[in-house]
N, C-alpha and C positions, 0 to 999 in steps of 0.2 A: 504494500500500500504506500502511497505518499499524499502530500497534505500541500494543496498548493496556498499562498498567501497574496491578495493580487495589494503591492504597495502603492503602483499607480499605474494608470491603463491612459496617460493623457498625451499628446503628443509634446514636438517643442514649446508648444506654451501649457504651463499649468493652466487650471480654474479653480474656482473656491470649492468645486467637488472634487476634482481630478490632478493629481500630483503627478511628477514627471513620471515617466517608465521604470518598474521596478517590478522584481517579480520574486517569492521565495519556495524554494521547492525542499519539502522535507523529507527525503528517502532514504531507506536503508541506513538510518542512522547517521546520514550527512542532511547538511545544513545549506544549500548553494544560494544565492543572490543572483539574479540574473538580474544585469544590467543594474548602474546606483545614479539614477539622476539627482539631482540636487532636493532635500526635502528626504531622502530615503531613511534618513534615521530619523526623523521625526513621524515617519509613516509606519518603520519599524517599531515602536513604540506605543503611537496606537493603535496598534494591529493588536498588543500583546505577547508579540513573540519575541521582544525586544532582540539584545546586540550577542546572547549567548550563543555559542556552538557556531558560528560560523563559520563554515571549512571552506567555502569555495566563490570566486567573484567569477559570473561566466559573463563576460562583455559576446553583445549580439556582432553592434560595430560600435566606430568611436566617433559617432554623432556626441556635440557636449552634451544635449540633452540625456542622455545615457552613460554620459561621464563623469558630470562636476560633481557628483554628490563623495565620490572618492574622496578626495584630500579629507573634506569633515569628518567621514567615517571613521578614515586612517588614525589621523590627529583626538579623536573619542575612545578608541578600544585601548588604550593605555592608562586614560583616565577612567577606564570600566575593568582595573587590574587585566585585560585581557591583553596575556603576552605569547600566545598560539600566533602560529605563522597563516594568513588567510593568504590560499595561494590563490593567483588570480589567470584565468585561462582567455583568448581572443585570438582573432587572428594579427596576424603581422600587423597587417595598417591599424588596427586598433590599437595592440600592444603600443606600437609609436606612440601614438597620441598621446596614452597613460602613462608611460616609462619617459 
């Protein structure tokens, strides 16, 4: 079974219902993010599944809107004792973007 969590389904621009693209998928005892647009830890939170157990960042592509929410995440899991390695997976041209 897995458990999907939709963070935000909106496109480049938010709305006051719809937060940028963000997706969290629960399986087999991993934790993935798909895609972190900006707003994703705020969405992560109230969702209720907040910043625990995150094992994997899966970028779609490296549209910003499907990227800036990175740095704030990065820059929070330290301040949430959270010192687990989040490995992050995409393709080449994405990876650039983020790296």
């Amino acid at each position: 079974m897995f458990a999907l969590t939709f963070l935000g389904t909106s496109a480049s621009v938010p709305s006051a219902e719809r937060n940028h693209p963000g997706l969290l998928v629960e399986a087999a005892n991993q934790r993935i993010l798909l895609d972190c647009g900006e707003g994703t830890q705020r969405q992560l939170l109230r969702s209720g599944v907040g910043f625990r157990r995150l094992d994997r960042l899966l970028l779609t592509h490296g549209h910003f809107d499907h990227v800036l929410g990175i740095p704030g995440l990065f820059s929070t899991l330290p301040l949430r004792q959270r010192a687990d390695i989040l490995t992050i997976h995409g393709g080449p041209g994405t990876l650039e973007v983020v790296v």
